[in-house]
C-alpha positions in Angstrom: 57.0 160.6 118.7 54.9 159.4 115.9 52.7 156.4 116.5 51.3 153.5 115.1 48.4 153.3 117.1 48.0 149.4 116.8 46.7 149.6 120.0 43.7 152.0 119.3 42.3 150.4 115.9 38.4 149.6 115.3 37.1 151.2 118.7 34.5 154.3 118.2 32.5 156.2 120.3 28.7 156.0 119.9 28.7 160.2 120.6 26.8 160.9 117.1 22.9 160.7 115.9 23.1 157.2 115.9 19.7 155.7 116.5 19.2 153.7 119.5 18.9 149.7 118.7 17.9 146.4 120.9 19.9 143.1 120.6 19.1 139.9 122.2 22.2 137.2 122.2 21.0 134.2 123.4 22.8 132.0 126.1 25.8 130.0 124.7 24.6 127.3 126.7 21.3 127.3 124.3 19.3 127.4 127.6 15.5 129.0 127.4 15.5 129.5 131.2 18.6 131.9 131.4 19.2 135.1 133.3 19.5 138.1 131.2 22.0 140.4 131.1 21.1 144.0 130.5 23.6 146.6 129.0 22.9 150.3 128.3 26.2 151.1 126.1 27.2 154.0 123.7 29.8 151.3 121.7 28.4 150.6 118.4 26.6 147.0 118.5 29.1 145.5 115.6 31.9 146.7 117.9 30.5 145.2 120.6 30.2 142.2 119.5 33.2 140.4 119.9 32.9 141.5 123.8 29.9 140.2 124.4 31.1 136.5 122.8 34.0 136.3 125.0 31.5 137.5 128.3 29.8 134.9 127.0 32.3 132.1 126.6 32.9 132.6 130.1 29.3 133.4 131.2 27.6 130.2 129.0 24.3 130.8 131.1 23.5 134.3 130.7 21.6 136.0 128.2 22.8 139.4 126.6 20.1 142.4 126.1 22.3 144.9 124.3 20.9 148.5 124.1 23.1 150.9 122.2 22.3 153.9 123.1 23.6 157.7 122.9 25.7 158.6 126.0 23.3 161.1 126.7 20.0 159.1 126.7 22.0 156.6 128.8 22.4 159.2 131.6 18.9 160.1 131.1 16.9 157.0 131.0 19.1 155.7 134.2 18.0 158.4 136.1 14.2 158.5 134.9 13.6 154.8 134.9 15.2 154.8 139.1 13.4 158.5 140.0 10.1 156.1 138.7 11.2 153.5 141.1 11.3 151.2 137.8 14.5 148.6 137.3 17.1 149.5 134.6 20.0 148.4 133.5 22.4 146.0 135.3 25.6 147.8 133.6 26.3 150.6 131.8 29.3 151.0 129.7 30.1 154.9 127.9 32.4 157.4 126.8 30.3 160.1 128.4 33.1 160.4 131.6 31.1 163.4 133.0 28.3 161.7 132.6 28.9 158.2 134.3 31.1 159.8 137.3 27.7 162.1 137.9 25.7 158.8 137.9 27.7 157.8 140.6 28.2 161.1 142.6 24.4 161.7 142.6 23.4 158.1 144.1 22.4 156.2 140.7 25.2 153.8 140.6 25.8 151.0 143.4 29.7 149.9 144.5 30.9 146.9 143.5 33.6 145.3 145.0 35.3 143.3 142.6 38.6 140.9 142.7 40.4 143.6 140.7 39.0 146.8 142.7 41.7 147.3 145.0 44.8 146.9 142.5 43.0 149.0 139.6 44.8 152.0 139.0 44.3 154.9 141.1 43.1 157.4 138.5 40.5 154.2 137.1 38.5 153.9 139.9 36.3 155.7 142.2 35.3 154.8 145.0 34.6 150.9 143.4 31.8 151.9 142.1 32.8 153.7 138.2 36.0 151.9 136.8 37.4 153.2 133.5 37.9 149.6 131.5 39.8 151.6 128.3 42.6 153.9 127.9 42.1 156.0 124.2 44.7 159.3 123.3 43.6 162.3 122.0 46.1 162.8 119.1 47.2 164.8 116.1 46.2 162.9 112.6 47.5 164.4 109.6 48.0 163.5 105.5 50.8 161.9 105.0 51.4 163.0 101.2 51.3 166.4 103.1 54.4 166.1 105.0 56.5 164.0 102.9 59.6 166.4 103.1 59.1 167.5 106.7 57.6 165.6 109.7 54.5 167.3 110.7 54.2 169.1 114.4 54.6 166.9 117.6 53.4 169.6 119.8 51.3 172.5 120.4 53.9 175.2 119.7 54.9 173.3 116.8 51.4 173.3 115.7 51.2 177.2 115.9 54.2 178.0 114.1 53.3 175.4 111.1 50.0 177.2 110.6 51.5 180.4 111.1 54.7 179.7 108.6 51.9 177.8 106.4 49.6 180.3 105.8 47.5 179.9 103.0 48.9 176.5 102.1 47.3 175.3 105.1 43.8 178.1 105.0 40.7 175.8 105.8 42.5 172.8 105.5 42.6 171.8 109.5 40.1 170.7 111.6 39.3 169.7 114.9 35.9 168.8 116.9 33.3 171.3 117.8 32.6 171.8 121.5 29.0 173.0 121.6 28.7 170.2 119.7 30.8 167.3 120.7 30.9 165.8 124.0 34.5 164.0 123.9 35.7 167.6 121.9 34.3 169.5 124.9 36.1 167.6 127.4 39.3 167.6 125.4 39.4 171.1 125.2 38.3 171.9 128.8 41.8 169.0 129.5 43.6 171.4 127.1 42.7 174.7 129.2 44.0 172.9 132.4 46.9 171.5 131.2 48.7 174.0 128.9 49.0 177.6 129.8 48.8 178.9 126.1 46.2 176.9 124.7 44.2 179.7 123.6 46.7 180.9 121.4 46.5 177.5 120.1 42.7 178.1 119.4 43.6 181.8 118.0 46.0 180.2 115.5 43.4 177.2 114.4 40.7 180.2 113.7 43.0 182.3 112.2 43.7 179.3 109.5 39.9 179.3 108.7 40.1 175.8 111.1 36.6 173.9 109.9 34.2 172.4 112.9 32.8 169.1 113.0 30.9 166.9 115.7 32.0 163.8 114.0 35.6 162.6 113.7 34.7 160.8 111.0 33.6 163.6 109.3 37.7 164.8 110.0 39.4 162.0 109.4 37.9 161.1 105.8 38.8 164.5 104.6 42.1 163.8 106.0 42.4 160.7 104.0 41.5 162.6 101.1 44.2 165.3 101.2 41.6 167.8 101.8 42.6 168.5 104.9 46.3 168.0 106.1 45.4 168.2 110.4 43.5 167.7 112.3 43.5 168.4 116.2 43.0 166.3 119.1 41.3 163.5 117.6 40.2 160.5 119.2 42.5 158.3 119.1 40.6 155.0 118.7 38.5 157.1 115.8 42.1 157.5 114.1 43.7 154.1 114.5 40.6 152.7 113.1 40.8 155.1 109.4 44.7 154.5 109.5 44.5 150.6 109.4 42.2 151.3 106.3 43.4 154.7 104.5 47.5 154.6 104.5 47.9 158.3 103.8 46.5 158.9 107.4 49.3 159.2 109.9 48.7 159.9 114.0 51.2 161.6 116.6 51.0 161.6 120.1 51.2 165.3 120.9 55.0 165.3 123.0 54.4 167.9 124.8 51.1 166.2 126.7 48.5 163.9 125.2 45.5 163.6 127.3 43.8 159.8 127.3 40.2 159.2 127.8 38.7 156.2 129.2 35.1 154.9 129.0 33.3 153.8 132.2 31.4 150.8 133.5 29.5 150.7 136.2 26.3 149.4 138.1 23.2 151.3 138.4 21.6 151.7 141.6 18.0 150.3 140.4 19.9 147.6 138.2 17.2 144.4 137.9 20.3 142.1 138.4 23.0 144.0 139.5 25.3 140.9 140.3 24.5 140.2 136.3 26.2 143.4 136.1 29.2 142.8 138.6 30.0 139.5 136.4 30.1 141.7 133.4 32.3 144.5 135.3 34.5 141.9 136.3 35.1 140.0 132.9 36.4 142.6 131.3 38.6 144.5 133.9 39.8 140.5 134.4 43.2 139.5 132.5 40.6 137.2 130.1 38.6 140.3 129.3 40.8 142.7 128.5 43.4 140.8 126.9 40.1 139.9 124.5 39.4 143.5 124.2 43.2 144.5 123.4 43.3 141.8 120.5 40.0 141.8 119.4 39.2 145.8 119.5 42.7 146.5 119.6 42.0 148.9 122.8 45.1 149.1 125.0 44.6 147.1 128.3 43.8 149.2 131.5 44.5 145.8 133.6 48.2 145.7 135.3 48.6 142.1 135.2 48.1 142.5 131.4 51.7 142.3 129.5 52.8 143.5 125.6 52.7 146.9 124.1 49.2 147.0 123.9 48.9 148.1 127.7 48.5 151.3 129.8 51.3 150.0 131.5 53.3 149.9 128.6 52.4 153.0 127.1 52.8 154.9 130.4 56.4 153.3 130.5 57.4 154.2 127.1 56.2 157.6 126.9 55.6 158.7 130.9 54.4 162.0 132.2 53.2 162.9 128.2 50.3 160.7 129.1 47.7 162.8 130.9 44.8 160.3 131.6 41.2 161.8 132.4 40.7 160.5 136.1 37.7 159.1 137.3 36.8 161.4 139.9 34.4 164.4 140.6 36.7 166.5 138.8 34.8 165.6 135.6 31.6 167.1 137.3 33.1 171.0 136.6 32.0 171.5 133.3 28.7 170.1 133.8 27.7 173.4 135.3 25.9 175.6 133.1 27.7 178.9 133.3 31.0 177.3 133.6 30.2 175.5 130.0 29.3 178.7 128.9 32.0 181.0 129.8 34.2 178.2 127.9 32.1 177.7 125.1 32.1 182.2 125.1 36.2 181.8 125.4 36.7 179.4 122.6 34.6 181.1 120.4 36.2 184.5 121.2 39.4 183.0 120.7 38.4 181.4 117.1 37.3 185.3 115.8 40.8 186.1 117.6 40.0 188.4 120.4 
């Protein structure tokens, strides 16, 4: 099934060597007095800001302290700032799965039991205290021009046998993320080991095509645009949306065989200053005002069941059914955070790319 995407435009992750920034919004209520908000988030601060305007619409007397941060930094200055017995952030919003769900595990997040918790999907919330609030595919993107007299691959297999058939019409001209160096590439490709028994003559294939390495899917998807490269593989799907509404040689397919789905996670810190600051912000945006906000204004698909259209998870999971492999929220994430295990992947995939 090739897709459109509609649903995934403008969205990015915050996973690169972005620098850390501070923004104050003001109270829409123009009151000096008013309680302030603080977010630790890894969405870019233009991206946010349509989110934090409808928060506020609805939230007229709080202040907004916006800290974009990397996810990594967010993990770390949530667990300093609490081991220091210091207050930090009444909500923290990232990509980093791992990351958030470890928060929570290890006693830095606090439940919150919100009007949504017990109708959110199963696999979106643990134990009411880490809720995934977006739903993002990992897909195929490829150059249109590229495949204008036969559709490009729609699954794995199909992937191996282009690049095999290809040869050195397609010879360093795919690319996919680097996992020692990419946090969402990482957990994409330990989904991939999981979920598909041959994945690793996927990765075989992709190094035997001279496949190019990058942290950034930026980096991927403008050399996509270009014609430089005609794939690219499992490719954030928000990333992609956003360079297809822009660049129209760059199309985007829902691997068919399985196409694992992301989410980033909210949640409350245990320390947070105002933590029922940072319930009211949980609960906007898993409410049907928030997300249906996010869905048209981001164009991220709404996680929320009471939300209707095609921009859903609902809809999605309707339309295209066990293909969708969402990432739960749930310990499970914590696996790869071990040392040796990350390195006996990180060894594989390597091995794999010099084809051994």
């Amino acid at each position: 099934m090739i897709a459109s995407l509609a649903g995934f435009a403008t969205v990015a992750s915050c996973a690169t060597a972005a620098q850390a920034s501070e923004t104050l919004f003001p109270a829409a209520n123009g009151g000096a007095s008013a309680e302030t908000l603080v977010v630790y988030s890894s969405l870019d601060t233009p991206l946010a800001r349509p989110m934090i305007a409808g928060f506020q619409a609805a939230n007229p007397d709080i202040a907004v302290r916006y800290e974009e941060l990397l996810t990594g930094d967010i993990y770390d200055r949530v667990v300093r700032e609490t081991d220091a017995g210091q207050g930090t952030a009444d909500v923290t919003f990232s990509s980093a799965m791992d990351l958030q769900v470890k928060l929570a595990n290890d006693g830095y997040a606090q439940a919150s039991d919100l009007p949504l918790s017990a109708r959110w999907p199963r696999w979106a919330n643990w134990r009411n205290t880490a809720y995934a609030l977006t739903f993002e595919p990992a897909v195929f993107v490829y150059h249109k021009p590229s495949f204008a007299d036969a559709p490009p691959p729609a699954a794995r297999r199909e992937f191996v046998e282009y690049l095999e058939r290809e040869g050195d019409r397609a010879y360093g001209r795919i690319a996919t993320y680097d996992i020692e160096r990419s946090g969402v590439g990482f957990m994409f490709m330990s989904r991939d080991q999981e979920q598909f028994d041959d994945i690793w003559s996927v990765v075989r294939a992709m190094g035997a095509s001279g496949v190019k390495l990058y942290s950034t899917s930026s980096a991927i998807l403008e050399r996509v645009a270009d014609g430089r490269f005609v794939l690219g593989y499992n490719i954030l799907g928000s990333y992609a949306a956003d360079w297809a509404s822009r660049h129209p040689d760059v199309g985007i397919m829902l691997p068919r065989d399985y196409t694992v789905v992301m989410s980033r996670i909210g949640l409350v810190p245990a320390a947070a200053r105002s933590p029922e600051l940072g319930r009211r912000f949980l609960d906007f945006f898993m409410s049907a005002e928030g997300q249906t906000m996010m869905a048209s204004e981001l164009q991220i698909a709404a996680v929320n069941p009471d939300v209707s259209g095609d921009n859903t998870a609902n809809s999605m999971q309707a339309a295209l059914g066990v293909q969708l492999r969402p990432v739960p929220v749930s310990p499970g994430l914590l696996v790869y955070l071990d040392q040796v295990k990350r390195a006996r992947l990180i060894e594989r995939w390597n091995d794999a790319l010099r084809g051994q």
